[in-house]
Every structure is written in structure tokens, then in C-alpha cells.
DRENDO-232035 format. One line per 10 residues: for each residue x, y, z of N, C-alpha, C. Coordinates in steps of 0.2 Angstrom, whole numbers, plus 2048, in hexadecimal, padded with zeros to 3 digits. Example, Ala and Ser with C-alpha at 12.3 -4.5 7.8 and 13.67 -1.06 7.14 Angstrom:
842,7E4,827,83E,7EA,827,842,7F0,827 | 840,7F5,823,844,7FB,824,840,800,827
***
This chain:
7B9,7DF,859,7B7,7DE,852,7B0,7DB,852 | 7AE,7DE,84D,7A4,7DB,84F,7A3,7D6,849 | 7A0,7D2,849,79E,7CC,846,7A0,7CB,83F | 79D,7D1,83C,79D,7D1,835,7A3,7D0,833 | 7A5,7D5,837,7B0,7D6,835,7B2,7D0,835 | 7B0,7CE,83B,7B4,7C4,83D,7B1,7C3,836 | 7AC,7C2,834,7A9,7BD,830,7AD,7BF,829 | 7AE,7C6,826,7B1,7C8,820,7B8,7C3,81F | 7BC,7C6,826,7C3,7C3,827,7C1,7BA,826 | 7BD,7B6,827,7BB,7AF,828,7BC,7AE,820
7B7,7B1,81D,7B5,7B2,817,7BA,7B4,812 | 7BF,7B5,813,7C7,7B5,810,7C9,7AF,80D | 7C8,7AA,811,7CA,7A3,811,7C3,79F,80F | 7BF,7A1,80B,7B9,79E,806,7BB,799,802 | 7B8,797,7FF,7B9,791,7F9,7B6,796,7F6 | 7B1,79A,7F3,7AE,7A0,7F1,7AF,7A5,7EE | 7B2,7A7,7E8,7B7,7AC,7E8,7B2,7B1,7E7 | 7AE,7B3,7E7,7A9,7B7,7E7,7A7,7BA,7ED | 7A8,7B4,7F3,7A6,7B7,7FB,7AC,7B9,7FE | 7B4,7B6,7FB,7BA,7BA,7FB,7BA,7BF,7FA
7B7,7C1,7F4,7BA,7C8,7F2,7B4,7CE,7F4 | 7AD,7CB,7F8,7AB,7D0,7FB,7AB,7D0,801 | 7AF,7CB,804,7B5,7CE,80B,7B8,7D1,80B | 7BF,7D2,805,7C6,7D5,804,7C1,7DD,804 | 7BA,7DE,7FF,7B7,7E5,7FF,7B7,7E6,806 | 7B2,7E6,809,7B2,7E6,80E,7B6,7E7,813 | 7BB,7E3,813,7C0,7E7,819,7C4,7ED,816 | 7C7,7EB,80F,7C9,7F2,80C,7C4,7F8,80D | 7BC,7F8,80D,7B9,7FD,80F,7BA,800,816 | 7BA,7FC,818,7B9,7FD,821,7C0,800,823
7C5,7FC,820,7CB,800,822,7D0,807,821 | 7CB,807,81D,7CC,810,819,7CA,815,820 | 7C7,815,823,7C7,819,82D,7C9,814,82F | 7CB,817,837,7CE,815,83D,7C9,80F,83F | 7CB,809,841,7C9,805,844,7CB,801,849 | 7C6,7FF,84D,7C9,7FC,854,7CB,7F7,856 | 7CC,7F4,850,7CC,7EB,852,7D3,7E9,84C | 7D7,7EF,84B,7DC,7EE,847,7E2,7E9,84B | 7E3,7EA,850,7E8,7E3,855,7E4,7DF,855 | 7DE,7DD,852,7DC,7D7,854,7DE,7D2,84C
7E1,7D3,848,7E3,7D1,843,7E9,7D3,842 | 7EC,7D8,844,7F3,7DB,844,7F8,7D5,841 | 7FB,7D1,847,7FD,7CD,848,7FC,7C5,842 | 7F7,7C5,843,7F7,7BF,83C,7F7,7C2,832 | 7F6,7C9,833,7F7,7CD,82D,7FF,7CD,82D | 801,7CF,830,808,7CD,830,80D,7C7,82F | 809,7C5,82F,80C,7BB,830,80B,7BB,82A | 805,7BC,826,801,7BB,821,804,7BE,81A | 80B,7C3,81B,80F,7C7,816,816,7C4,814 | 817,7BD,819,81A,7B9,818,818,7B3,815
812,7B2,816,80D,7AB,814,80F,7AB,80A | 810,7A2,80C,812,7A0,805,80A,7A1,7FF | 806,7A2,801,7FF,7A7,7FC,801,7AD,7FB | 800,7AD,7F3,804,7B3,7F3,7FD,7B8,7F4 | 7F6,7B4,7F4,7F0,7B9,7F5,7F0,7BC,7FC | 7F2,7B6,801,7F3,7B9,807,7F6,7BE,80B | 7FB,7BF,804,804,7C3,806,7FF,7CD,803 | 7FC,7CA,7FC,7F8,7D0,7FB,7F5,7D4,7FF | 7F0,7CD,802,7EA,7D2,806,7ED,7D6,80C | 7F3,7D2,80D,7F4,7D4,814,7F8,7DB,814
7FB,7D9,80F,7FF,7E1,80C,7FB,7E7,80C | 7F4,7E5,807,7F1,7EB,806,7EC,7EB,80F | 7EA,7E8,811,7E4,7E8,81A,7EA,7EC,81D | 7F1,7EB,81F,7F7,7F0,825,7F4,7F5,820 | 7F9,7F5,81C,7FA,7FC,81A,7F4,801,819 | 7EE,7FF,81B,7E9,802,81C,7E6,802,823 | 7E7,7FD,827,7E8,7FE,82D,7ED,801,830 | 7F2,803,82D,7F7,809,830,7F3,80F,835 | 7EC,811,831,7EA,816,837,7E8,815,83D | 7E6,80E,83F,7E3,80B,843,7EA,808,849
7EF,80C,848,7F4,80A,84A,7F9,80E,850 | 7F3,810,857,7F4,814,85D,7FC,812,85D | 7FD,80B,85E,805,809,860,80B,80A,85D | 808,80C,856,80D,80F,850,812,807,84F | 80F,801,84E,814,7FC,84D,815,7FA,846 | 811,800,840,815,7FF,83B,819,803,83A | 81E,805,83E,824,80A,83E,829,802,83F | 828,7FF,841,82C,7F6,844,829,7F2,83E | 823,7F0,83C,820,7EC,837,822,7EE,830 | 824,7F5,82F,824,7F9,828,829,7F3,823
82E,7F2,825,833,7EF,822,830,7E5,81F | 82B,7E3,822,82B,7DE,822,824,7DF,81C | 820,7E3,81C,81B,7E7,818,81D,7E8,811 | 824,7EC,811,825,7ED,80B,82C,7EB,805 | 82C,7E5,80A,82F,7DF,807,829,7DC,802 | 823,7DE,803,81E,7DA,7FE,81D,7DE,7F8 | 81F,7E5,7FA,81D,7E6,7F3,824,7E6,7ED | 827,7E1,7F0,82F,7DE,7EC,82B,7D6,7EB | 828,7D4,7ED,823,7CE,7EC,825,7CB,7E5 | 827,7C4,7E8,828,7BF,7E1,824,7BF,7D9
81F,7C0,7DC,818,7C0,7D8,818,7C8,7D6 | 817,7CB,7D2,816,7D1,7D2,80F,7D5,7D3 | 80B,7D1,7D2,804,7D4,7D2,804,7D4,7DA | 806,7D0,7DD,805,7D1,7E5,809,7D9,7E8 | 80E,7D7,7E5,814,7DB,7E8,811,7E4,7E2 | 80A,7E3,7DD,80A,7E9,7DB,804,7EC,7E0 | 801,7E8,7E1,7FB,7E9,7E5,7FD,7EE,7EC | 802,7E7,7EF,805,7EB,7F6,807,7F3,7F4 | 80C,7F5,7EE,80D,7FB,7EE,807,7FF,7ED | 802,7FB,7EA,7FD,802,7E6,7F9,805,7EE
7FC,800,7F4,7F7,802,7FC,7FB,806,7FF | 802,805,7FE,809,808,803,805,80F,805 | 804,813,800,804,819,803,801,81A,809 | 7FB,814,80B,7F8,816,810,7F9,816,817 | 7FF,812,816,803,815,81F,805,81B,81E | 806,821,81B,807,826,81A,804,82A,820 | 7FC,827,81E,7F5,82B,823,7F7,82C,827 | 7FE,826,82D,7FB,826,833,7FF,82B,836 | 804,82E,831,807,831,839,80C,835,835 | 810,83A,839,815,83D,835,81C,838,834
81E,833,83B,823,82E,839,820,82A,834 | 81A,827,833,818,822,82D,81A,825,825 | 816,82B,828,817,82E,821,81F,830,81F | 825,831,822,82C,832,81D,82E,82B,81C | 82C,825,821,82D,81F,81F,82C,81D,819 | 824,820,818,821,81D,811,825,821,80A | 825,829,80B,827,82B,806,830,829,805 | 834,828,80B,83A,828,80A,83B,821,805 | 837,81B,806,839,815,805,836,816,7FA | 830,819,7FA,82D,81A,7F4,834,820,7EE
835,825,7F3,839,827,7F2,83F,824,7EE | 843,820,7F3,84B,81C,7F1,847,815,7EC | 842,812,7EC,83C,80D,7E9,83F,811,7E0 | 83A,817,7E0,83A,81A,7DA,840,81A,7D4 | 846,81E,7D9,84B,81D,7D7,852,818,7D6 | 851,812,7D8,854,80D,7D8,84F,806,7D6 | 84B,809,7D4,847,802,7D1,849,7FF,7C7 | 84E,804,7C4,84D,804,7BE,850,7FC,7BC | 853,7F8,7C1,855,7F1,7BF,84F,7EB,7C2 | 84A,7EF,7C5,844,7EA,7C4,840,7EA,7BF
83F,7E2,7BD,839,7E0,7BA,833,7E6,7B8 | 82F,7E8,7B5,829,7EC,7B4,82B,7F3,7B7 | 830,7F7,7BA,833,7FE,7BD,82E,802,7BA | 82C,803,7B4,828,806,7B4,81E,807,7B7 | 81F,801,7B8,818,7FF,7BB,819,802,7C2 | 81F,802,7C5,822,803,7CB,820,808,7CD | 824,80D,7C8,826,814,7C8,81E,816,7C7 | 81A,813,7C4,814,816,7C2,80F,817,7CA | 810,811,7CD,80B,80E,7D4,80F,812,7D8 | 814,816,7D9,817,81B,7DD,817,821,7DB
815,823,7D6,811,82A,7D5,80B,82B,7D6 | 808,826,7D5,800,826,7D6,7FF,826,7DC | 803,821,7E0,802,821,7E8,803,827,7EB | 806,82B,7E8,80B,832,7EC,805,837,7E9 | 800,836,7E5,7FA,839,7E3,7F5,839,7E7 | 7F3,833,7E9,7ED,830,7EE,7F1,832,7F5 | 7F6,832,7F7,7F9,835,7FD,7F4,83C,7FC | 7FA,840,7F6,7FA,848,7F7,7F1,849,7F9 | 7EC,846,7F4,7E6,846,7F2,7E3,848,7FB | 7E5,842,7FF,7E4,842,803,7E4,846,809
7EB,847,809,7EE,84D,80D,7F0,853,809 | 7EF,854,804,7F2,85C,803,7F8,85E,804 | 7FC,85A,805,806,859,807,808,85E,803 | 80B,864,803,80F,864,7FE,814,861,7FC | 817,85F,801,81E,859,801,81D,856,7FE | 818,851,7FE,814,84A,7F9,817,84C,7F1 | 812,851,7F0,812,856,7EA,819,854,7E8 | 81D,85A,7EC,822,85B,7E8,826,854,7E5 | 826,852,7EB,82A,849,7ED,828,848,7E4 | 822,846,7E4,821,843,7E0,821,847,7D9
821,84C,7D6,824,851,7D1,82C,852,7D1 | 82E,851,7D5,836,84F,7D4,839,848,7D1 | 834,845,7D5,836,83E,7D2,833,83C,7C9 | 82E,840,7C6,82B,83F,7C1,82F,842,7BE | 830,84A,7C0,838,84D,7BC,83F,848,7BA | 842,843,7BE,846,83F,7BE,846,83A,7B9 | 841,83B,7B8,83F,834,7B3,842,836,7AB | 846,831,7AA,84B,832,7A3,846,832,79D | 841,82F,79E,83C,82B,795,837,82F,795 | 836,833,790,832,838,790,82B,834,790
82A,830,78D,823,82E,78D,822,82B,794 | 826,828,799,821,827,7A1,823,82D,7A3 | 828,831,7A1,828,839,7A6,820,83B,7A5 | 81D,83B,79D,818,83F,79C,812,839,7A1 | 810,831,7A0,80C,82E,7A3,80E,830,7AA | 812,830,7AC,813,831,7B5,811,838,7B6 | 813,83E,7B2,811,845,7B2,808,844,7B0 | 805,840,7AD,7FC,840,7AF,7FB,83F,7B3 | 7FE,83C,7B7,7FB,83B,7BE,7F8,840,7C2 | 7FE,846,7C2,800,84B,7C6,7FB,853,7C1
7F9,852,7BF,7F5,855,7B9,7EE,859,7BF | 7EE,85F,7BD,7E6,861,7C1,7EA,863,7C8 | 7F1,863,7CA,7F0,865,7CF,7F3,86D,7D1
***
């Protein structure tokens, strides 16, 4: 990890909310390609999804789940479960953040990817006794757009056009069917 990176990650834990959040940029930029130095944080991002901050539990959600590609070992097939316990997060902005990243262990691989869709999948459909489901249901169509977007899946597609079809209330069938519009 080359200097800047240490310093961004340093720069997390600011008194500065301004040098915070052009850290949080910054690594969200950088971890959009493959990078080298993802086990050198691995391990404390993980601790970190547990950490009583629920900013910590955020950031850490949305840094793996983007470092999924960066993941030669493939240990978020072992990690995934403790990952997206956060997007059930006490706090809901935390736990809305994490879902709106999940897709991105999709990237890494073909087992990452039925992990991610199986779990968004059985998510979608069994979420209608939580708090905001529609906010839910919404950050899981969208995700399964920014996947397809990315890959070209027709799986994804469909996945997620069946799931939009399922939807009993015509007004988010039709909000969750914009998403999927243009394709």
C-alpha cells in the first residue's frame, strides 16, 4: 500500500469531516479496480463491521464489498455472512449504504456472484416485515441494475425482472420497473 493509501485509511479517523470524507472518496475510488494492498486492511475492515460505530460498520461494509475483486483467496465466500449482517444494521442508513455496495462482490467471481444474488434474492422476498421494505426492495433492484449494467448477466436481468414482477403494489412495481427501463 503506497503512502497516500495509508494516509487516506489514517485520515478516516480525522477530527475533520471534510479530510474524512475525501478519504472515504478516495478509497471508494481506488477500489472500483483490483488492488494490491486489499489484505492489508482485510482483517481490520472486518473487525470494523462489528465496531460499535455505526460510521465504522458503514465504511467497512461498503471498502470489502468492493474489495471483493481484489480477493485472489476468495475469503469473502467465508467473510460474506458476517458482511451482510450489516446490511440488517441497527441503524438503518448504515445497514442502507451497505446494501446499496453488496452488489459489488458480485464482480468477483462466479461463486461470489450466486452468493450475492441468492441472498438479495431470498432479501427481496422475505423483507416485507421490515421497517422501510420498500427502501429495501428499491437498493436491491437498483443493485441488480448496477450489476447487470456492469456485466451484461442476463441472469441479473431476469433475477431482477421477476422479482419486480412479484411485487403486489402497483405504484413500487411501477418505481422498481424504472429502474429496469431502457434495457
Amino acid at each position: 500500500m503506497d503512502t497516500r493509501m495509508k494516509t487516506n485509511f489514517e485520515n478516516l479517523e480525522s477530527k475533520d469531516k471534510n479530510e474524512q470524507y475525501i478519504a472515504y472518496t478516495n478509497i471508494m475510488e481506488a477500489t472500483k479496480e483490483k488492488v494490491d494492498w486489499a489484505y492489508v486492511v482485510w482483517n481490520q475492515l472486518k473487525e470494523d463491521l462489528t465496531h460499535s460505530d455505526n460510521h465504522k460498520r458503514s465504511r467497512a461494509g461498503q471498502f470489502l464489498a468492493q474489495l471483493a475483486i481484489s480477493d485472489p483467496e476468495k475469503r469473502m465466500l467465508t467473510d460474506f455472512p458476517t458482511l451482510w449482517k450489516v446490511t440488517k444494521d441497527e441503524r438503518f442508513v448504515t445497514a442502507r449504504h451497505t446494501l446499496q455496495s453488496i452488489w459489488r462482490v458480485a464482480l468477483a467471481g462466479p461463486e461470489q456472484k450466486q452468493l450475492v444474488l441468492n441472498h438479495l434474492e431470498d432479501r427481496f422476498r422475505k423483507c416485507t416485515e421490515e421497517k422501510n421494505y420498500t427502501l429495501i426492495r428499491f437498493d436491491i433492484v437498483q443493485g441488480l441494475r448496477y450489476l447487470y449494467d456492469e456485466t451484461k448477466d442476463e441472469e441479473v436481468k431476469n433475477l431482477a425482472l421477476v422479482l419486480v414482477e412479484s411485487e403486489e403494489d402497483s405504484k413500487y412495481k411501477k418505481k422498481y420497473a424504472g429502474v429496469w427501463k431502457n434495457v
